[in-house]
N, CA, C and O atoms as CSV, one atom per row, in Angstrom:
chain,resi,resn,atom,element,x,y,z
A,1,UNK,N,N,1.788,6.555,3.488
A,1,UNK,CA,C,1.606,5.326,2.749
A,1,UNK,C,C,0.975,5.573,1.390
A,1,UNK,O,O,0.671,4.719,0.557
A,2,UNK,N,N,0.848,6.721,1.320
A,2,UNK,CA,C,0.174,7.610,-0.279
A,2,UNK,C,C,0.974,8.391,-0.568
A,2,UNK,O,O,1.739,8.980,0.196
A,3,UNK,N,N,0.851,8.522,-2.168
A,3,UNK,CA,C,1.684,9.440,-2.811
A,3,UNK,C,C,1.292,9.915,-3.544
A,3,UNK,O,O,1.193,9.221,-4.556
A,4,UNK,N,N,0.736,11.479,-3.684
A,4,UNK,CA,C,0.494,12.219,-5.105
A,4,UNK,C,C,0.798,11.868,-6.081
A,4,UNK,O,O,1.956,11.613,-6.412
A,5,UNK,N,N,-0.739,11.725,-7.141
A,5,UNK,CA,C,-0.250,11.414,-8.939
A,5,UNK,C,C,-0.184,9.588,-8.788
A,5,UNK,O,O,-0.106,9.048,-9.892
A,6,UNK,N,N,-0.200,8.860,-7.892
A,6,UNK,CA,C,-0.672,7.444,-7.456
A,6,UNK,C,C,-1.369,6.736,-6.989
A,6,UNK,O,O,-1.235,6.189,-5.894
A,7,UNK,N,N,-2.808,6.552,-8.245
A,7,UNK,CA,C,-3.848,6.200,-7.734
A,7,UNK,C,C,-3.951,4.756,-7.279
A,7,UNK,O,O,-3.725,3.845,-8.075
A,8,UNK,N,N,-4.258,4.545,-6.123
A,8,UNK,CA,C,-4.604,3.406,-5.776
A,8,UNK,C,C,-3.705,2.377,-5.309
A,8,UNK,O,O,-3.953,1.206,-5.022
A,9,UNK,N,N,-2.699,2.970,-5.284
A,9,UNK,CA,C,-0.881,2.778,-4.641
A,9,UNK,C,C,-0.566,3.129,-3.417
A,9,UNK,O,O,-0.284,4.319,-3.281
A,10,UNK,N,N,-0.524,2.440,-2.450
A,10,UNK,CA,C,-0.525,2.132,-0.962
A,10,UNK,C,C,1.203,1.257,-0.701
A,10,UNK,O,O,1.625,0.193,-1.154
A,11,UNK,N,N,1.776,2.180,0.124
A,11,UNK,CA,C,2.929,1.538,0.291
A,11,UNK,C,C,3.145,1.526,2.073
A,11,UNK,O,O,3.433,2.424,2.864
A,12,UNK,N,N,2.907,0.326,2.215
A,12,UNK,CA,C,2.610,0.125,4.005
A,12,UNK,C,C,3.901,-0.257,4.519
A,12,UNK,O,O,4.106,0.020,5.701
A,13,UNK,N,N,4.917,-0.902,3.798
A,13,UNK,CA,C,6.086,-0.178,4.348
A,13,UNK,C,C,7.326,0.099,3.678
A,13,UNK,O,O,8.362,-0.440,3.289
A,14,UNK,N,N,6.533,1.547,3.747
A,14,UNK,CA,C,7.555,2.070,2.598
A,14,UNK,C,C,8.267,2.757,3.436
A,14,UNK,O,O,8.595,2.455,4.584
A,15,UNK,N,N,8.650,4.297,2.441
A,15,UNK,CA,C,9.721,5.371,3.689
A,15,UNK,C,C,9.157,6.157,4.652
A,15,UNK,O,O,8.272,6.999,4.501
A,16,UNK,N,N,9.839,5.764,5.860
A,16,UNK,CA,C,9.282,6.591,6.944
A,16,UNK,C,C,7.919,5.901,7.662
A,16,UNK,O,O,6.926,6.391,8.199
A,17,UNK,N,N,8.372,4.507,7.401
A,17,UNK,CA,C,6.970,3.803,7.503
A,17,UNK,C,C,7.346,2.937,9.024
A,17,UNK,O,O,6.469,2.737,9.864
A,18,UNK,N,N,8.697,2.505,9.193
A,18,UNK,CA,C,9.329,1.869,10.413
A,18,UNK,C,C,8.910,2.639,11.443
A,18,UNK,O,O,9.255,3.819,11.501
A,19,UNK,N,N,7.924,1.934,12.615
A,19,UNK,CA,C,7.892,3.025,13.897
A,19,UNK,C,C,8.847,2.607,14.997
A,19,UNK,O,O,9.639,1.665,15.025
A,20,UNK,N,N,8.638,3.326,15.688
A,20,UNK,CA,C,9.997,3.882,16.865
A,20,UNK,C,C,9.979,2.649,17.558
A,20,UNK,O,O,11.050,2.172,17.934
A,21,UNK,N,N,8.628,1.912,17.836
A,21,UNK,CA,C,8.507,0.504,18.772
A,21,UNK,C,C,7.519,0.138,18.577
A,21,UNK,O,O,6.628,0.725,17.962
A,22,UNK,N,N,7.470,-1.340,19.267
A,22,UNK,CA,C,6.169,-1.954,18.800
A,22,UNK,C,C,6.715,-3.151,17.568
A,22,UNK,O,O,7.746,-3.123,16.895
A,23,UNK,N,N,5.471,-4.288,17.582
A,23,UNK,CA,C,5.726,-5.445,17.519
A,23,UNK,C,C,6.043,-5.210,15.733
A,23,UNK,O,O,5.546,-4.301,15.068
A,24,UNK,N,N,6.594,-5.834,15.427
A,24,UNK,CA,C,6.345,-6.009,13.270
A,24,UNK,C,C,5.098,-6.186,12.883
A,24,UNK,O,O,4.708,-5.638,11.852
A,25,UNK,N,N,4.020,-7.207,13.859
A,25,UNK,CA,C,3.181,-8.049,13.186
A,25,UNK,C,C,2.236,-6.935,13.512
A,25,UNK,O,O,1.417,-6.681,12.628
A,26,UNK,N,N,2.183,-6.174,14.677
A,26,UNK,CA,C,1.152,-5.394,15.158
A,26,UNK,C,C,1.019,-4.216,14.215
A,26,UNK,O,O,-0.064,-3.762,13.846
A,27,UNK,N,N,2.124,-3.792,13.882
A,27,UNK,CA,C,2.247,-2.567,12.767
A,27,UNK,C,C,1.568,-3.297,10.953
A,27,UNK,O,O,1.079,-2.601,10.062
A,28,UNK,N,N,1.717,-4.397,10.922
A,28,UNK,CA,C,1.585,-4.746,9.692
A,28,UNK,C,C,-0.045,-4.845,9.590
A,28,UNK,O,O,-0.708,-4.782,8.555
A,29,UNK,N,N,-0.547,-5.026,10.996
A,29,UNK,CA,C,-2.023,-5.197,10.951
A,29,UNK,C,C,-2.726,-4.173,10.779
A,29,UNK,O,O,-3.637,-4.135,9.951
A,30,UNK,N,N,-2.279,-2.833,11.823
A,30,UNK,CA,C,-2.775,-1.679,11.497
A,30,UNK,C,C,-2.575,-0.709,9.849
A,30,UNK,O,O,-3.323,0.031,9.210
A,31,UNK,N,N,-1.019,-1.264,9.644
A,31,UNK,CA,C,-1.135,-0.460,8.084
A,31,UNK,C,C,-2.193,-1.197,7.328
A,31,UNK,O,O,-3.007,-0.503,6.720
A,32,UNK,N,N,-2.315,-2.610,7.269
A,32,UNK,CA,C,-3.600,-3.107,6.209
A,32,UNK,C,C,-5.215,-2.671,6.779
A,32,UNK,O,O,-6.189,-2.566,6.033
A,33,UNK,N,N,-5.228,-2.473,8.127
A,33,UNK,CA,C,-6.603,-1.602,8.394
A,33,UNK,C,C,-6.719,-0.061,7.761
A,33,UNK,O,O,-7.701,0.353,7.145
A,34,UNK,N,N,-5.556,0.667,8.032
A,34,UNK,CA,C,-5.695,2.013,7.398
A,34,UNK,C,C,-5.988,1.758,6.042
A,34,UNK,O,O,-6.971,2.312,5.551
A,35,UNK,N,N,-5.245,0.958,5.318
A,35,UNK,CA,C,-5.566,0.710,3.402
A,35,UNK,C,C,-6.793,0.173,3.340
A,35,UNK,O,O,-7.644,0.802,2.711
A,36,UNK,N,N,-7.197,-1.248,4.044
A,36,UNK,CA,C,-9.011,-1.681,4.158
A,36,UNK,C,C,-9.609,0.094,4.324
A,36,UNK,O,O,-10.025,0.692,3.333
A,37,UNK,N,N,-9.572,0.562,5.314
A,37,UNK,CA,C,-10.713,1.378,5.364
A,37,UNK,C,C,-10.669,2.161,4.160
A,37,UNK,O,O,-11.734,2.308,3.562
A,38,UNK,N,N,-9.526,2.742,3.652
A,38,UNK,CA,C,-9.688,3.997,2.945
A,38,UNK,C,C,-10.534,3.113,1.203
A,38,UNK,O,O,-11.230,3.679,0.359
A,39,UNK,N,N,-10.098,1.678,1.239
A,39,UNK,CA,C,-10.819,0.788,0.121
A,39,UNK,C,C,-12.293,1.070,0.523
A,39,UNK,O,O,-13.041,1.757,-0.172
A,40,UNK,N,N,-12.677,0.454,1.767
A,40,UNK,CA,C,-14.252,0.308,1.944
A,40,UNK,C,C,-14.649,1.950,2.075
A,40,UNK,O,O,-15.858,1.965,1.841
A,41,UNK,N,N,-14.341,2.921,2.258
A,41,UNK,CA,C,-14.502,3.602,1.730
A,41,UNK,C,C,-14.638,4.543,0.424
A,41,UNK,O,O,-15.496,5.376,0.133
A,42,UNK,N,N,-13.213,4.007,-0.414
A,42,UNK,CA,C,-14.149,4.074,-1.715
A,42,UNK,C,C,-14.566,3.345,-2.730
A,42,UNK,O,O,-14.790,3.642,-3.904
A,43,UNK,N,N,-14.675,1.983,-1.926
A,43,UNK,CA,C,-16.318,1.336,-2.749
A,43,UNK,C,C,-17.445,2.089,-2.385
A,43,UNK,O,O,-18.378,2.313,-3.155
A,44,UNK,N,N,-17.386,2.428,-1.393
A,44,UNK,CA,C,-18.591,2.690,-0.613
A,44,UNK,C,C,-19.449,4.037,-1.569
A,44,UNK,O,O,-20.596,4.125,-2.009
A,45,UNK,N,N,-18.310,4.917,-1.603
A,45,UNK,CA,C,-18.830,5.936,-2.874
A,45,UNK,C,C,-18.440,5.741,-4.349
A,45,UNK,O,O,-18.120,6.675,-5.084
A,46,UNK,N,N,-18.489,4.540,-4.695
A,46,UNK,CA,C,-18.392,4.148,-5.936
A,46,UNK,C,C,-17.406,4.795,-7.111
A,46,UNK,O,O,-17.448,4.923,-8.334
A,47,UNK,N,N,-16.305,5.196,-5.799
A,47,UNK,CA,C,-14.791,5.162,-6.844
A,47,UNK,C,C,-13.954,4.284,-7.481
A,47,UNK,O,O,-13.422,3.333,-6.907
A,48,UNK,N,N,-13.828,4.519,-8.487
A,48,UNK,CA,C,-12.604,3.709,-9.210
A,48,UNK,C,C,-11.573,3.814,-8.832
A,48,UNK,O,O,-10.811,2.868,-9.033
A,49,UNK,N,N,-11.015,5.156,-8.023
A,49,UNK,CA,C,-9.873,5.331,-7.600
A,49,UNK,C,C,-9.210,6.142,-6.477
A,49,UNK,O,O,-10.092,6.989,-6.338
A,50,UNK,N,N,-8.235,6.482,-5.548
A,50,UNK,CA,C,-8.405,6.873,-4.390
A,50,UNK,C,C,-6.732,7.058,-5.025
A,50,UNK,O,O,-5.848,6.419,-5.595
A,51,UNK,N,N,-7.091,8.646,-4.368
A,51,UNK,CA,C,-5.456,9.397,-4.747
A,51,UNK,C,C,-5.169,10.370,-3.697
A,51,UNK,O,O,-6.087,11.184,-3.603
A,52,UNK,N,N,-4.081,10.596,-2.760
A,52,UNK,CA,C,-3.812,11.260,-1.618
A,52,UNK,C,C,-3.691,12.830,-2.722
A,52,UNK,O,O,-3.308,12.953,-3.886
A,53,UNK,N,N,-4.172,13.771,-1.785
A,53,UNK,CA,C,-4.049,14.961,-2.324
A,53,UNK,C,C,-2.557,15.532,-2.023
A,53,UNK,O,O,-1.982,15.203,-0.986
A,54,UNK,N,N,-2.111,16.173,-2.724
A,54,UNK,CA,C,-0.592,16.948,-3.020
A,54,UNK,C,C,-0.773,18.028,-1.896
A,54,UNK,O,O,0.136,18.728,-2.343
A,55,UNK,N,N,-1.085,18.544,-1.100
A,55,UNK,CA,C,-1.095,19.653,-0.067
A,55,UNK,C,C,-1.239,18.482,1.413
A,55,UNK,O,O,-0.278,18.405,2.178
A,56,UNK,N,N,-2.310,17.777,1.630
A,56,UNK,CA,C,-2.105,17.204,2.847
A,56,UNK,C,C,-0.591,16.436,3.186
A,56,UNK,O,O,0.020,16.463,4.254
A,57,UNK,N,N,-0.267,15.857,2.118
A,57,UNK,CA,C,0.824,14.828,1.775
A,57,UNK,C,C,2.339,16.100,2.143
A,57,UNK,O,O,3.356,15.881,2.800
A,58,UNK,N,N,1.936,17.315,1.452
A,58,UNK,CA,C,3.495,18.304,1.230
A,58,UNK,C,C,3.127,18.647,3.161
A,58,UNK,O,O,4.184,18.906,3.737
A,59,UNK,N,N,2.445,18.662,3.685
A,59,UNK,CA,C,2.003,19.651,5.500
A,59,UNK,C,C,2.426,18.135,6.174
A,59,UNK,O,O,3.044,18.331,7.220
A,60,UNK,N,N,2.258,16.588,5.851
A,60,UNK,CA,C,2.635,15.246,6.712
A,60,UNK,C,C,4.005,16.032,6.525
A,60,UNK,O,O,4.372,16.946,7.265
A,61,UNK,N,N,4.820,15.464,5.248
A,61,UNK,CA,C,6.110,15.582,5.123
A,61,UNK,C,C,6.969,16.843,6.095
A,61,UNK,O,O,8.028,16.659,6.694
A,62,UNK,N,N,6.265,17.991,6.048
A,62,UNK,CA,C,6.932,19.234,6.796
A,62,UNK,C,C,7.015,18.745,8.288
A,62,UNK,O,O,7.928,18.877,9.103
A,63,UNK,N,N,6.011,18.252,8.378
A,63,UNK,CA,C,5.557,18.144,10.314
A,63,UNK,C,C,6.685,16.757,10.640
A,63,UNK,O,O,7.316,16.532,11.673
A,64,UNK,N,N,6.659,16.157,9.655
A,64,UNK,CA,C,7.396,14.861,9.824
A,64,UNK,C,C,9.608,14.927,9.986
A,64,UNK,O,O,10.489,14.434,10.689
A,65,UNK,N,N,9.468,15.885,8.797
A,65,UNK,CA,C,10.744,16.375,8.938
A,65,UNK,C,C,11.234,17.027,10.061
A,65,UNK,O,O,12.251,16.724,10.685
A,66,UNK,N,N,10.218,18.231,10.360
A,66,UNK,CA,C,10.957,18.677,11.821
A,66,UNK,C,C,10.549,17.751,12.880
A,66,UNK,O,O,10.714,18.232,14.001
A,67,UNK,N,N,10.229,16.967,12.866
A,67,UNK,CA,C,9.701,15.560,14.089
A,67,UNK,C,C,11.122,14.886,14.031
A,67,UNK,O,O,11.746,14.579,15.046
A,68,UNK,N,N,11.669,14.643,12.474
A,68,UNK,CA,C,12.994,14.039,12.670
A,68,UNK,C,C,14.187,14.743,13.418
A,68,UNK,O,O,15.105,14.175,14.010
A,69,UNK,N,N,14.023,15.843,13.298
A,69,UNK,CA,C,15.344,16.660,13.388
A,69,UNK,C,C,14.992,16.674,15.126
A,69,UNK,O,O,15.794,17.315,15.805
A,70,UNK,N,N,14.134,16.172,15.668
A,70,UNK,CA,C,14.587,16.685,16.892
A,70,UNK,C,C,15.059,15.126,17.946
A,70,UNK,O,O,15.118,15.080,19.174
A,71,UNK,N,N,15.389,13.771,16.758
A,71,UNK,CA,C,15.775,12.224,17.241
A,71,UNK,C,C,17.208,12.403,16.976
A,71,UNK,O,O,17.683,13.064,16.053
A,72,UNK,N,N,18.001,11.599,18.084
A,72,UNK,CA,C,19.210,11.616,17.271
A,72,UNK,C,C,19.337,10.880,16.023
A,72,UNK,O,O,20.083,11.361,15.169
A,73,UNK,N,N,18.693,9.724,15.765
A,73,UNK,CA,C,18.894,9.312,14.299
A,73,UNK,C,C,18.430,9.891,13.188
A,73,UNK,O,O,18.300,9.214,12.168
A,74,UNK,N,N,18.146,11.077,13.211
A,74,UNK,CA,C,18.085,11.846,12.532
A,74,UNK,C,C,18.755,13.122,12.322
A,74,UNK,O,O,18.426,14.148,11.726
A,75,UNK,N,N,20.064,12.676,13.156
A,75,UNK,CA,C,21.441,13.664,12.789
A,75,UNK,C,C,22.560,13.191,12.180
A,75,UNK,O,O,23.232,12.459,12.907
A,76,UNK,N,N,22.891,13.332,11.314
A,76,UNK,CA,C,24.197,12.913,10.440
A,76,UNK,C,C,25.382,13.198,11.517
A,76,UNK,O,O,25.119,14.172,12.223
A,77,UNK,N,N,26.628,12.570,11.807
A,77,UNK,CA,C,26.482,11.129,11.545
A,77,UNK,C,C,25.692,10.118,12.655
A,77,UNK,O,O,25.798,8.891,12.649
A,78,UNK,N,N,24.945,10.840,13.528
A,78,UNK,CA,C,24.320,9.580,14.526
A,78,UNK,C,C,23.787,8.647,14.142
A,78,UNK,O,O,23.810,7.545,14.690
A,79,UNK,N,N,23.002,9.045,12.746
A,79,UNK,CA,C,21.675,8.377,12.015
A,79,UNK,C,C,22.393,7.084,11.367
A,79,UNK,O,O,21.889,6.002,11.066
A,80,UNK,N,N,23.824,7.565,11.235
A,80,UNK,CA,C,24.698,6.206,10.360
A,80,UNK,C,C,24.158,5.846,8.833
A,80,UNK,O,O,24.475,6.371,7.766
A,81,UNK,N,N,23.391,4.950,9.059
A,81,UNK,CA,C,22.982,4.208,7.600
A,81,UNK,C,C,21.723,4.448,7.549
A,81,UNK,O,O,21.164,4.185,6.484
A,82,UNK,N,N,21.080,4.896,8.440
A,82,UNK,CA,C,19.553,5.314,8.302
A,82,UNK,C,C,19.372,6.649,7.539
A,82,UNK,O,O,18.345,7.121,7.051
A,83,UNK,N,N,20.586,7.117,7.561
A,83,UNK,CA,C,20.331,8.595,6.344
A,83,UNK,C,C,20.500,8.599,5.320
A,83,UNK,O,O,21.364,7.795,4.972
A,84,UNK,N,N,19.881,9.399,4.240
A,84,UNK,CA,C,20.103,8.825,2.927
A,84,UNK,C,C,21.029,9.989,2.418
A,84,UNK,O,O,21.608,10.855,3.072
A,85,UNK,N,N,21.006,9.784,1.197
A,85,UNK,CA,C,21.810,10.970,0.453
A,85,UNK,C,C,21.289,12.155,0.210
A,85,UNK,O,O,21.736,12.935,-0.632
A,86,UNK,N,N,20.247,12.376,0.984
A,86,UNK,CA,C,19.101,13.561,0.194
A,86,UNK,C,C,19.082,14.034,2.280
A,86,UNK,O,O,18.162,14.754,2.668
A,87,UNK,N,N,20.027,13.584,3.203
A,87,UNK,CA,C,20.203,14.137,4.459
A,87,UNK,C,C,18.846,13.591,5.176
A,87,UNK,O,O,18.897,13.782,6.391
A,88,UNK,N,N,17.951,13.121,4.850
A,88,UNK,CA,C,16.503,12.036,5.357
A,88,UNK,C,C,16.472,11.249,6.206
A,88,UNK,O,O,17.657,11.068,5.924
A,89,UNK,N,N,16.292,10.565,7.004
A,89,UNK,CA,C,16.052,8.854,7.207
A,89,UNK,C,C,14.650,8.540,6.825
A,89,UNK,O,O,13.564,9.108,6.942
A,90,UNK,N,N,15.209,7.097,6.180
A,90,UNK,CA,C,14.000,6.811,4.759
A,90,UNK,C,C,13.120,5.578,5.218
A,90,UNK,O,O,12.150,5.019,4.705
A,91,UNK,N,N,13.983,5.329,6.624
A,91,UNK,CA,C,13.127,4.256,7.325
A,91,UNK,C,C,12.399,4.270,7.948
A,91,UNK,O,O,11.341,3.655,7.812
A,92,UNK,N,N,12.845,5.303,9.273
A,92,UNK,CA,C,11.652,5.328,10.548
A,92,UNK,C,C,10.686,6.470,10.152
A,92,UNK,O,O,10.691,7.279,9.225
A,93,UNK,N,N,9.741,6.208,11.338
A,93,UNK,CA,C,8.573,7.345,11.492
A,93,UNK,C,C,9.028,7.434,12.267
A,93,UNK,O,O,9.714,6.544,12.770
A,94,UNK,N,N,8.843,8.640,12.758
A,94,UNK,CA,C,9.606,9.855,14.013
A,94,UNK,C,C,8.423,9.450,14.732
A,94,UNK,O,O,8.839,9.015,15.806
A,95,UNK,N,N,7.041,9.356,14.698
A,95,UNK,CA,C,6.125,9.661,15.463
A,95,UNK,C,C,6.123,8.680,16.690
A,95,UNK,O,O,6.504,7.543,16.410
A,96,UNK,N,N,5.784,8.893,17.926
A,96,UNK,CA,C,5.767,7.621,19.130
A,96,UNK,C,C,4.506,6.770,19.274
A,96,UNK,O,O,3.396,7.248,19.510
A,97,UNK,N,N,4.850,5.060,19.059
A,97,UNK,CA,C,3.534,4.797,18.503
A,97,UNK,C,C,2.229,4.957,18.990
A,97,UNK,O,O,1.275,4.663,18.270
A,98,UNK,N,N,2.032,5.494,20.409
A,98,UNK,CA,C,0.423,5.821,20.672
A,98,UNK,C,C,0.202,6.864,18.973
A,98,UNK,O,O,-0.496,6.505,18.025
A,99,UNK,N,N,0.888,7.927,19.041
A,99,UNK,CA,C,0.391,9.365,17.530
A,99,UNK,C,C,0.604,8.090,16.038
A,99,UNK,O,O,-0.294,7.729,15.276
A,100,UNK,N,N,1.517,7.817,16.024
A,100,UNK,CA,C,1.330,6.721,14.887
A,100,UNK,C,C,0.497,5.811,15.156
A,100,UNK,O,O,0.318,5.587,13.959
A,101,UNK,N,N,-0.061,5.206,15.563
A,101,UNK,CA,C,-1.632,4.244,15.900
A,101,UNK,C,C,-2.816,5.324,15.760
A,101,UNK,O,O,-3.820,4.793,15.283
A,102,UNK,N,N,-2.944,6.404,15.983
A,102,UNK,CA,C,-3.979,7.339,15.989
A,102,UNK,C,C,-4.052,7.660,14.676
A,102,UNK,O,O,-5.152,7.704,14.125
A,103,UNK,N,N,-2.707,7.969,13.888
A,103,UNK,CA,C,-2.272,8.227,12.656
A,103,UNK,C,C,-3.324,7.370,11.472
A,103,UNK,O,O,-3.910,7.866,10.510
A,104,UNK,N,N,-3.316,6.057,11.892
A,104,UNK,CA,C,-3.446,4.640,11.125
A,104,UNK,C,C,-4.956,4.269,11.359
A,104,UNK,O,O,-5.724,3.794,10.522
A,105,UNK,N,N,-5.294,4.664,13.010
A,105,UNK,CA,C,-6.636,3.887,13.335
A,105,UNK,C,C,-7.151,4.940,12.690
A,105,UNK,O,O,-8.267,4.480,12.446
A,106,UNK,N,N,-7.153,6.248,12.138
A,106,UNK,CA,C,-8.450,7.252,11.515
A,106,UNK,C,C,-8.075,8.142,10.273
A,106,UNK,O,O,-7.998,9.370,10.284
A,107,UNK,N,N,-7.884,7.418,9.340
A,107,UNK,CA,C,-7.162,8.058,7.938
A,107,UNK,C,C,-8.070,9.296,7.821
A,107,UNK,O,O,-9.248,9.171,8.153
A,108,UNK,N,N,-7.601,10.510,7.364
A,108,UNK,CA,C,-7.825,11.092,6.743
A,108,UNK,C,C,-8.599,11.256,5.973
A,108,UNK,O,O,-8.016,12.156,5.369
A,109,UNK,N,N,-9.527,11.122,5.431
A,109,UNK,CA,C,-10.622,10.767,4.039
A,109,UNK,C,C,-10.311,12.598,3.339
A,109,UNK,O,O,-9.839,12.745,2.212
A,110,UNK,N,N,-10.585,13.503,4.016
A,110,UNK,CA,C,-10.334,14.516,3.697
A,110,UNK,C,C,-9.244,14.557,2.852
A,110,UNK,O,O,-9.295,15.305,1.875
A,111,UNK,N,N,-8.017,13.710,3.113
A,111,UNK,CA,C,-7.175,13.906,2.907
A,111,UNK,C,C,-6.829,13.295,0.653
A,111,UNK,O,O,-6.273,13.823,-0.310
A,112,UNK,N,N,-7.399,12.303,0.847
A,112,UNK,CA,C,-7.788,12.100,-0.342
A,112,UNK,C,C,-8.898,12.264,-1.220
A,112,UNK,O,O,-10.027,12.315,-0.734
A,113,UNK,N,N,-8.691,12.370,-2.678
A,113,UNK,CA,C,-9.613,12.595,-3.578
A,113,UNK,C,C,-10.287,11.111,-4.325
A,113,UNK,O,O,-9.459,10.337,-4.807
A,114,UNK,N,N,-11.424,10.824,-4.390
A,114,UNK,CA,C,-12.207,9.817,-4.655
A,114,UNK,C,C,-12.738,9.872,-5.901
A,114,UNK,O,O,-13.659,10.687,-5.964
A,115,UNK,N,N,-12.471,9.234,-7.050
A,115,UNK,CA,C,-13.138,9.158,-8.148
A,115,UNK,C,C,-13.563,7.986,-8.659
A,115,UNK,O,O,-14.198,7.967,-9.713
């Protein structure tokens, strides 16, 4: 829901943001808790700005990709319209939502830089 070089830019459902199951409303609650915390966190240390670091973000993406390759919608042509032109699916999260809820209920802080 972060992207290197985008401070303060939270995209809760963006790509790869659709999980496998589970309600719309329930997912929409937990992505705005993961963005609340990582905010009250940096008010809390009196940042202006909160930017996902370029190495945690490039190790999600790797772990995430081979997570896809092992769904069928994440085989051309099973995936149909869920694949993009870059061979992706740009919708779902591979993860099963107990690991995506774990994902969401305890961001990373490590993971971003606070200024």
């Amino acid at each position: 829901m972060s992207y290197p070089d985008f401070p303060n830019f939270f995209s809760c459902y963006g790509p790869n943001s659709h999980p496998r199951s589970g309600a719309f409303h329930i997912w929409t609650e937990m992505w705005a808790c993961y963005v609340s915390s990582l905010i009250v966190t940096s008010l809390n240390r009196c940042a202006q700005s909160i930017t996902v670091r370029r190495d945690p973000f490039e190790v999600f993406n790797e772990a995430m990709d081979k997570r896809i390759d092992s769904l069928v919608w994440g085989v051309a042509p099973s995936g149909g319209y869920y694949i993009s032109a870059t061979g992706r699916p740009g919708v779902h999260m591979p993860y099963r939502a107990e690991e995506y809820y774990d994902f969401l209920l305890n961001p990373k802080v490590t993971d971003y830089v606070f200024d």
